[in-house]
Backbone bond lengths (Angstrom), bond angles and torsions (degrees), N, CA, C in turn:
res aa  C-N    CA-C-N  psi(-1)  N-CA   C-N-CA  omega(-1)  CA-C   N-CA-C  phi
1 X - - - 1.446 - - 1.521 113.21 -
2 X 1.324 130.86 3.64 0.866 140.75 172.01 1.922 121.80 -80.36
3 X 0.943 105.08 118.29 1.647 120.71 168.99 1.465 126.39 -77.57
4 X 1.117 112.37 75.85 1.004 126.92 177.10 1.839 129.64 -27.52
5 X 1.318 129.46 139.17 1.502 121.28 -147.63 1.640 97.37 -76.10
6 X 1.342 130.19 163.33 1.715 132.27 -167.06 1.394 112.40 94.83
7 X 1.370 118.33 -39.48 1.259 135.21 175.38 1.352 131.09 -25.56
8 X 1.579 103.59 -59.13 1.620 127.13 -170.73 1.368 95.95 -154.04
9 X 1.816 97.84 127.02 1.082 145.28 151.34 1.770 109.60 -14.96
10 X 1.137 130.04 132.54 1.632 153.09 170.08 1.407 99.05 -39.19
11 X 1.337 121.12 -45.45 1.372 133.63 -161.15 1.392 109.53 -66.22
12 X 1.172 100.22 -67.21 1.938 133.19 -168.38 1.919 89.87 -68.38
13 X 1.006 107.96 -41.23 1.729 110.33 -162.18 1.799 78.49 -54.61
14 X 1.724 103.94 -69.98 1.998 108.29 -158.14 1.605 103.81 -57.71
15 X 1.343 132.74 13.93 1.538 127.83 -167.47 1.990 76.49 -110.73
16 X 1.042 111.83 -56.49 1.741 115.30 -151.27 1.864 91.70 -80.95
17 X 1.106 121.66 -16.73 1.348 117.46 168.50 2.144 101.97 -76.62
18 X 1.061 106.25 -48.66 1.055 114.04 -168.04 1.842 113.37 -67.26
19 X 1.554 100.70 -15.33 1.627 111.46 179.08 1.481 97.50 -86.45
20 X 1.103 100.41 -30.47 1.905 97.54 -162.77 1.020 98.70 -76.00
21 X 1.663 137.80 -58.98 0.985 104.59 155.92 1.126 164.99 -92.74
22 X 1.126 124.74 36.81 1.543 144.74 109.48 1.467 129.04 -2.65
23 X 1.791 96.45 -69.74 1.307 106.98 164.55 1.358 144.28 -47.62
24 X 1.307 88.87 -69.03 1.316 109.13 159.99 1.769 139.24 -51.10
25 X 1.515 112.38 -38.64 1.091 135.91 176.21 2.160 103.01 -81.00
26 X 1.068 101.91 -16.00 1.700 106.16 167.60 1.757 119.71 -86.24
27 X 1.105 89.12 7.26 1.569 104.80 -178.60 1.433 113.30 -127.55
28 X 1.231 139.91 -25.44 1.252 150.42 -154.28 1.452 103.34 -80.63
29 X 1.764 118.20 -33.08 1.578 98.33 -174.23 1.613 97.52 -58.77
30 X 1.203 137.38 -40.45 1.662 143.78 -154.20 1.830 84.33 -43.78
31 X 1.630 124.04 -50.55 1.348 90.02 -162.26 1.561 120.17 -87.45
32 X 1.043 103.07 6.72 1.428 106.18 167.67 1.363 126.08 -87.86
33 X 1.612 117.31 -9.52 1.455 133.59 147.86 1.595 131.63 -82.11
34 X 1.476 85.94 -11.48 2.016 94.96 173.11 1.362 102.26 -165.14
35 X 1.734 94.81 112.24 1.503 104.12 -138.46 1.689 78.84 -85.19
36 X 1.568 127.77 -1.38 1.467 124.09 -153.69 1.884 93.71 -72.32
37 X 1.909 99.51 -28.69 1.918 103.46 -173.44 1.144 92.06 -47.31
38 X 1.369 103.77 -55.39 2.030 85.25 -155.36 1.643 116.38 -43.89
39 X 1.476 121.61 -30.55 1.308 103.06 -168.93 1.581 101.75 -85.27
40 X 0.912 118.28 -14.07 1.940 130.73 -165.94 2.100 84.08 -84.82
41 X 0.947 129.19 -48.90 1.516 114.48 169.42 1.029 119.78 -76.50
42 X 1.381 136.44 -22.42 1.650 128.95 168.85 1.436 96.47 -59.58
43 X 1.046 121.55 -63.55 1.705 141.83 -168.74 1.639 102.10 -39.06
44 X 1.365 95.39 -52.43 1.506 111.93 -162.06 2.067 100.10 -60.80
45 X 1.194 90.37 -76.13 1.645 106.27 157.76 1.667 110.40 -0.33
46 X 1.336 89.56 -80.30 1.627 101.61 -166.34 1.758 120.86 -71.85
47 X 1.774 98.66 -32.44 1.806 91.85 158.07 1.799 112.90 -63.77
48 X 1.294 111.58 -35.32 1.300 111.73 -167.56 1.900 99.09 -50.90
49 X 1.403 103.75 -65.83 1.135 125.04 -169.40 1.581 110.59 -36.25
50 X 1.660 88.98 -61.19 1.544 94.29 162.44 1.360 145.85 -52.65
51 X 1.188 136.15 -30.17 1.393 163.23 -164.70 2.010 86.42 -97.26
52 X 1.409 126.23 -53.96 1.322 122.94 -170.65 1.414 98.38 -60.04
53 X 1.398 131.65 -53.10 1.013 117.86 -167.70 1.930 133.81 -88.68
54 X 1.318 89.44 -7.12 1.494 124.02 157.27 1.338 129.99 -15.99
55 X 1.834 104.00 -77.98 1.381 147.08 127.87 1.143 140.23 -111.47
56 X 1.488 126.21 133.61 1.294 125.77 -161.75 1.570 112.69 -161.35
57 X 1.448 130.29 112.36 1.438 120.83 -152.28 1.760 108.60 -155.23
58 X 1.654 110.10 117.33 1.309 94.47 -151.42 1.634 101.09 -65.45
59 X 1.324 122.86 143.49 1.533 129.54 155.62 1.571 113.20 -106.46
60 X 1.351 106.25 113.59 1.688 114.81 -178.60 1.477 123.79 42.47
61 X 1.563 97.44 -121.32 1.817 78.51 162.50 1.480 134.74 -105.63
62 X 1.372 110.41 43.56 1.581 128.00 164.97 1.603 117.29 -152.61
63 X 1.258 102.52 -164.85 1.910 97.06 -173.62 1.807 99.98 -113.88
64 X 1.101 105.75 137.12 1.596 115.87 143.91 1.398 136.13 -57.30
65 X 1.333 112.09 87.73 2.171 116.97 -158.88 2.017 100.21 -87.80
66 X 0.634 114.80 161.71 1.299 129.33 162.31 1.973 102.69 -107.88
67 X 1.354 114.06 58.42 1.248 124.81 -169.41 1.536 103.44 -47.58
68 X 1.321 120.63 -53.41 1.716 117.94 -169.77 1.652 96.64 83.97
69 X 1.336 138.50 40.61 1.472 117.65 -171.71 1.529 108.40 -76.39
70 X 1.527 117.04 -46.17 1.345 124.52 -166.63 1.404 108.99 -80.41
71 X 1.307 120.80 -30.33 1.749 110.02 152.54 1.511 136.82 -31.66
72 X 1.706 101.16 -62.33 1.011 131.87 164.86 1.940 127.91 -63.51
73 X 1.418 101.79 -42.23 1.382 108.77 178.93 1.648 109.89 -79.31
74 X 1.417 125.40 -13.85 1.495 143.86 -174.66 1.475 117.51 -105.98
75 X 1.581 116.55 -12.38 1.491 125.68 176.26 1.570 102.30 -105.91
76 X 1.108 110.35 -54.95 1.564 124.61 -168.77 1.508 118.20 -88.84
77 X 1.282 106.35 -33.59 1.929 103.46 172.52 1.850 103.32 106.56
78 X 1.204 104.09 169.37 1.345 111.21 174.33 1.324 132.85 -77.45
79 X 1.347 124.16 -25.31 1.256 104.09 178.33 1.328 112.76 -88.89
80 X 1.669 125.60 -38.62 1.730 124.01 173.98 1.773 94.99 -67.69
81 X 1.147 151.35 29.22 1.213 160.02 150.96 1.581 97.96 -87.79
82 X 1.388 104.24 -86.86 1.495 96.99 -179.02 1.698 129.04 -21.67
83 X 1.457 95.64 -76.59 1.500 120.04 178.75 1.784 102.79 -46.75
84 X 1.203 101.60 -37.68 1.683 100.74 -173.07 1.106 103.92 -61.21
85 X 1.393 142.51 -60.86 1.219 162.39 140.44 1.994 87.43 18.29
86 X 1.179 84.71 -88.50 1.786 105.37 -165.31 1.695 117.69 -37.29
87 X 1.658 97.02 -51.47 1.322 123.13 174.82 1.635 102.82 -60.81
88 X 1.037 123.22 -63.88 1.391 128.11 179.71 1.735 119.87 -45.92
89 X 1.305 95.20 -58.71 1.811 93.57 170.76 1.613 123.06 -68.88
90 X 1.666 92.27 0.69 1.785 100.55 -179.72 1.319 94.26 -76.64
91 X 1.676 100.62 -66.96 1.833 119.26 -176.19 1.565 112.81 -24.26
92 X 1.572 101.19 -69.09 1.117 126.40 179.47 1.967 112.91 -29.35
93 X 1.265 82.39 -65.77 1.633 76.32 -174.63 1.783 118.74 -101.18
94 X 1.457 106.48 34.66 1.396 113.14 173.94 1.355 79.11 -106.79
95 X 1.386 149.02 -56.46 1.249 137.53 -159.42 1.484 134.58 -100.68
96 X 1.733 102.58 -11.06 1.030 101.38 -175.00 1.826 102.24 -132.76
97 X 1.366 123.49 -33.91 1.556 123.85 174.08 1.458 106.27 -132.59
98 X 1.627 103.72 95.02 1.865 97.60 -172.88 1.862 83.91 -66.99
99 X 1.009 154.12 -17.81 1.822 132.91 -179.29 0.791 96.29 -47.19
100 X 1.635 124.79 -69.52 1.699 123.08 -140.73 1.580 113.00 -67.82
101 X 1.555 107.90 2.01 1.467 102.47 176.84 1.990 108.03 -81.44
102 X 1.123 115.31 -1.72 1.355 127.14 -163.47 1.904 100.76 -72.29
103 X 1.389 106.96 -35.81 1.364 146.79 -176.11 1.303 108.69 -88.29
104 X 1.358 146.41 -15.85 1.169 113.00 -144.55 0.979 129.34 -116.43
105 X 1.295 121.67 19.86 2.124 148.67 134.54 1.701 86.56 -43.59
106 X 1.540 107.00 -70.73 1.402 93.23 -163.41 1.763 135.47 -82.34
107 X 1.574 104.25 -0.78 1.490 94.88 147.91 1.213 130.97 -101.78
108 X 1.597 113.90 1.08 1.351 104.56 155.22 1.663 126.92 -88.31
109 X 0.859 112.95 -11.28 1.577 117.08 142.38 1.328 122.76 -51.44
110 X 1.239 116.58 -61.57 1.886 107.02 164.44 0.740 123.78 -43.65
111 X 1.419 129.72 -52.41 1.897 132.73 158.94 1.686 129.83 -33.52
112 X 1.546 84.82 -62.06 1.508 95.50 168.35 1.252 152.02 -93.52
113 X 1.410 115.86 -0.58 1.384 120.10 162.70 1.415 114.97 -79.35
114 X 1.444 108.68 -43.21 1.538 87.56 157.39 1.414 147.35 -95.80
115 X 1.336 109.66 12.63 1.794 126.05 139.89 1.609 104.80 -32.13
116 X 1.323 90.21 -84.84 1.708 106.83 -177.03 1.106 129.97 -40.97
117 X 1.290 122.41 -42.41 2.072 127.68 145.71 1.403 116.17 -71.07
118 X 1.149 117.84 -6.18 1.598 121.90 153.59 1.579 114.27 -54.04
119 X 1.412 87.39 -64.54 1.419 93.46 -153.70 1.534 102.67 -89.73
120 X 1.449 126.90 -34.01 1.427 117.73 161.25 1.771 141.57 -47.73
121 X 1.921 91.60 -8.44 1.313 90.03 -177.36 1.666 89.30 -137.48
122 X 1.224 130.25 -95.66 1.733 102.41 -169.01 1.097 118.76 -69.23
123 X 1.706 134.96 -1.83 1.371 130.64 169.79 1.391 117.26 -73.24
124 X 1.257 133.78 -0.65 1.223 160.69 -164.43 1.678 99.23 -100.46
125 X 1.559 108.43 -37.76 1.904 92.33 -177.12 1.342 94.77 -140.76
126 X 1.253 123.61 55.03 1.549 141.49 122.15 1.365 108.06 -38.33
127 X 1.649 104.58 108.76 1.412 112.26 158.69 1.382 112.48 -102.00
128 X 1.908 104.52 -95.06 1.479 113.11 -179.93 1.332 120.86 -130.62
129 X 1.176 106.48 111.63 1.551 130.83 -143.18 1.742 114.57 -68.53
130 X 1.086 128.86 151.89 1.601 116.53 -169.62 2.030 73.35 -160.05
131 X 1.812 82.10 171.02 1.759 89.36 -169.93 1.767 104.18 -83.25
132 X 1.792 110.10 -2.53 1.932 78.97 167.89 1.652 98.82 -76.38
133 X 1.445 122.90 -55.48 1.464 100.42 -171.95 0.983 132.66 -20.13
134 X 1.521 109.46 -68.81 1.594 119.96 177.85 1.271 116.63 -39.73
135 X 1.449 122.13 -22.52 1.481 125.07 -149.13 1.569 80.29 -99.90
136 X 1.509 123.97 -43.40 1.518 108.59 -177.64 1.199 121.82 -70.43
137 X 1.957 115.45 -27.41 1.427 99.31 156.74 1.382 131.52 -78.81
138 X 1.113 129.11 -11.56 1.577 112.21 163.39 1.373 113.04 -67.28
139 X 1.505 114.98 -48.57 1.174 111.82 178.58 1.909 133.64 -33.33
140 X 1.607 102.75 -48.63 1.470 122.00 162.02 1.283 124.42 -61.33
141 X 1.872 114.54 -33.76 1.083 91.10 -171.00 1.927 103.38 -98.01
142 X 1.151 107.16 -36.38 1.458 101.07 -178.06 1.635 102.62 -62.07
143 X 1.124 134.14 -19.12 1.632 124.77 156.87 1.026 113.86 -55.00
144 X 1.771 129.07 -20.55 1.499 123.04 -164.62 1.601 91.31 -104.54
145 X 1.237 124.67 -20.47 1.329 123.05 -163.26 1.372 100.96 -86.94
146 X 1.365 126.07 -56.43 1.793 115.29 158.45 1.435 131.79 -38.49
147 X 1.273 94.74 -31.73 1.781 106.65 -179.76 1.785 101.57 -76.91
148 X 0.864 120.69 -35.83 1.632 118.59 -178.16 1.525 91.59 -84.83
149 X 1.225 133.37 -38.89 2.084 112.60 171.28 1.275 94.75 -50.11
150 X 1.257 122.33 -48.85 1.805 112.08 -162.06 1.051 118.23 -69.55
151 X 1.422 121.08 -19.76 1.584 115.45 175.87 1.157 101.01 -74.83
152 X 1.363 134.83 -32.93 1.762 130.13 -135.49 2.231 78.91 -99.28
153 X 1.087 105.03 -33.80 1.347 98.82 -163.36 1.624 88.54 -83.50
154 X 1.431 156.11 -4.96 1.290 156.64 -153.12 2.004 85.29 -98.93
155 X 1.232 79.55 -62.28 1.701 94.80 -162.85 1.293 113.13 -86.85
156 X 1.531 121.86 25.36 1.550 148.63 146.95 1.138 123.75 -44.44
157 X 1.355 137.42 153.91 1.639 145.38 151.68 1.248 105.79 -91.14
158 X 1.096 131.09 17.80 1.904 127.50 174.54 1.699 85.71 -132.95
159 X 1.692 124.05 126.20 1.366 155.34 159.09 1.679 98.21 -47.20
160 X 1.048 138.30 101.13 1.515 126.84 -169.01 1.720 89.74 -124.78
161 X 1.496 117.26 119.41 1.523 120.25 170.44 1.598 104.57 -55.70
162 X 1.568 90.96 159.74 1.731 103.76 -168.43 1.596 93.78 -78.94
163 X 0.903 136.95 -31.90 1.438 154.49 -164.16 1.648 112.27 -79.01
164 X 1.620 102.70 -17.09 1.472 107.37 178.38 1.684 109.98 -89.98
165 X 1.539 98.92 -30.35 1.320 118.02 -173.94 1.496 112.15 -73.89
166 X 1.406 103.02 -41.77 1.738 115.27 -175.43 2.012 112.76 -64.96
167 X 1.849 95.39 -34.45 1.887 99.05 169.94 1.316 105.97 -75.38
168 X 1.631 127.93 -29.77 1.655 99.89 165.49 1.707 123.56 -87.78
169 X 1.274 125.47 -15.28 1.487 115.33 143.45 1.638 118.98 -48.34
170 X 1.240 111.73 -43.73 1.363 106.41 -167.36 1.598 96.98 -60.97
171 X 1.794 131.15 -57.74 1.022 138.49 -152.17 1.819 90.92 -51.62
172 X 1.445 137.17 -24.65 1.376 133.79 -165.09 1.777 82.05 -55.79
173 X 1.159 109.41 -76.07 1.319 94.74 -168.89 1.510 158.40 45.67
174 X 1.454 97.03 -91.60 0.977 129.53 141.54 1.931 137.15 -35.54
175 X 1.090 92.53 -72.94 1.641 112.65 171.23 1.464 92.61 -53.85
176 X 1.299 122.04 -77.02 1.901 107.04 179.05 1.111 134.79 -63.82
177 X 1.612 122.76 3.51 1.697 128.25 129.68 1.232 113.21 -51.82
178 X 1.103 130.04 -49.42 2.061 135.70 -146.56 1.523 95.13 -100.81
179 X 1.267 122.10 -53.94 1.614 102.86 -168.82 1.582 130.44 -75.53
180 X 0.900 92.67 -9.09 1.512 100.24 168.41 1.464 122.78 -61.22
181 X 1.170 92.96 -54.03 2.018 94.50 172.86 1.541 109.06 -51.85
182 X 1.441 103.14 -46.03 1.641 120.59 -160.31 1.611 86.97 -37.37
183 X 1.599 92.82 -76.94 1.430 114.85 -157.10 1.303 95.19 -38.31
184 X 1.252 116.94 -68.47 1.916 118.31 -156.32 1.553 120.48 -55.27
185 X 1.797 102.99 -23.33 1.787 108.62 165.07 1.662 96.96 -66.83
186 X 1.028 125.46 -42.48 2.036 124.96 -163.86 1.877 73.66 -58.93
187 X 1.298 79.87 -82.20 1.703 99.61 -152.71 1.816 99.69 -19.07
188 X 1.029 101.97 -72.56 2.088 108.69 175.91 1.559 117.85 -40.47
189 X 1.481 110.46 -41.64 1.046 109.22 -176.67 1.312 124.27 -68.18
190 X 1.547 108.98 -40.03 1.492 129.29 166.48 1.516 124.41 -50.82
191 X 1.622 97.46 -46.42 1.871 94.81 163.25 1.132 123.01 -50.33
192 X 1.357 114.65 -46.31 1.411 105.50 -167.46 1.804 119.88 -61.56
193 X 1.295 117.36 -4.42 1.072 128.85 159.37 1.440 131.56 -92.77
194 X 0.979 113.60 15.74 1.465 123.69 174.85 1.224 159.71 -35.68
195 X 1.959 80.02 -20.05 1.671 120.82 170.18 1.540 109.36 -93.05
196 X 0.804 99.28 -17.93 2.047 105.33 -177.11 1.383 90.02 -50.77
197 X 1.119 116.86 143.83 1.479 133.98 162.44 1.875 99.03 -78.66
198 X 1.540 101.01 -76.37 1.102 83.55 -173.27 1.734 143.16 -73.94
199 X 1.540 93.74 -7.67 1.742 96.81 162.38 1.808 120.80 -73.99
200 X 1.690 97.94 -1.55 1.632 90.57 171.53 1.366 101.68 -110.88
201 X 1.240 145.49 33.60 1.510 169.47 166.07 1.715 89.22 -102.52
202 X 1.079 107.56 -70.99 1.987 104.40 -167.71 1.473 121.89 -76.43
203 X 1.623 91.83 -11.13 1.902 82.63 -172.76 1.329 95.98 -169.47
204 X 1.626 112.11 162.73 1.437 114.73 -164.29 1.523 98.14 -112.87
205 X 1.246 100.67 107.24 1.467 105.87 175.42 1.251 119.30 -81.46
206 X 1.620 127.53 123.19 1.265 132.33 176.07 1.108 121.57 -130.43
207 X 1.245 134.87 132.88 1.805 162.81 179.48 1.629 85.01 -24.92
208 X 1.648 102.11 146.32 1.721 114.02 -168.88 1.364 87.56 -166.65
């Protein structure tokens, strides 16, 4: 999901830096009201980070991630999701791709705008989760997460065929076959701890 640097214009880059944080910064009082986010976004951060670097495989004109979103967005919650997001593609490319920091208003925008219509519309009536759900939320959101490469690559200075764009949507595929199980072993596994004090401090355990 990453957009590679040449892509977009100096201009458009300081507008999509300037949305993200936006985004991001519209969420941030939450951890200063539940001081438990902060550790659920460090956490979040570092699976993200982890899971990115996991698997990672270029598709046309962006990469194929093994993101982990619905793991992470279903253990930890939405706002240290969000922020993780941000934090993670920081991590990410302080330690592992100083490029992708050139980008990185605008791939955390791919991440997170459709987090945020995630969770504003079926994350909102989340009850008790089984692997078709999950399968419909990955499905929505990594559909929303290709759809935001396509804008950023629409409104590009590099001509990118529609057909280049459509084999890295297609490559989603995949990833929304596989993560669904992932998630729903976390998700199950995590209930069964439910009494932990401190695993309900780090993560939001919910019925599976």
């Amino acid at each position: 999901m990453h957009i590679e640097p040449g892509y977009v214009s100096a201009t458009k880059i300081a507008l999509a830096n300037t949305a993200a944080i936006g985004v991001l910064g519209s969420q941030s009082l939450q951890l200063v009201r539940q001081p438990q986010l902060i550790v659920r976004t460090l956490l979040a951060a570092v699976f993200f980070t982890f899971f990115m670097q996991l698997y990672h495989l270029p598709v046309g004109p962006s990469e194929l991630h093994f993101v982990g979103a619905m793991p992470i967005y279903l253990t930890l919650g939405f706002v240290p999701t969000l922020i993780g997001f941000g934090l993670g593609l920081l991590l990410q490319g302080l330690l592992f791709t100083p490029t992708d920091l050139v980008h990185l208003g605008i791939n955390t925008l791919s991440l997170a705008v459709p987090l945020c219509l995630l969770h504003a519309t079926l994350g909102k009536r989340l009850q008790k989760l089984d692997v078709k759900t999950i399968l419909t939320l990955d499905a929505t959101y990594y559909s929303g997460v290709t759809l935001m490469v396509g804008f950023w690559l629409a409104i590009g200075e590099v001509a990118t065929p529609f057909a280049a764009w459509a084999g890295f949507a297609a490559s989603y595929i995949s990833l929304v076959l596989i993560e669904p199980v992932f998630t729903w072993v976390i998700v199950k596994g995590l209930a069964r701890y439910k009494d932990s004090t401190i695993l309900r401090y780090c993560f939001e355990l919910r019925a599976a």
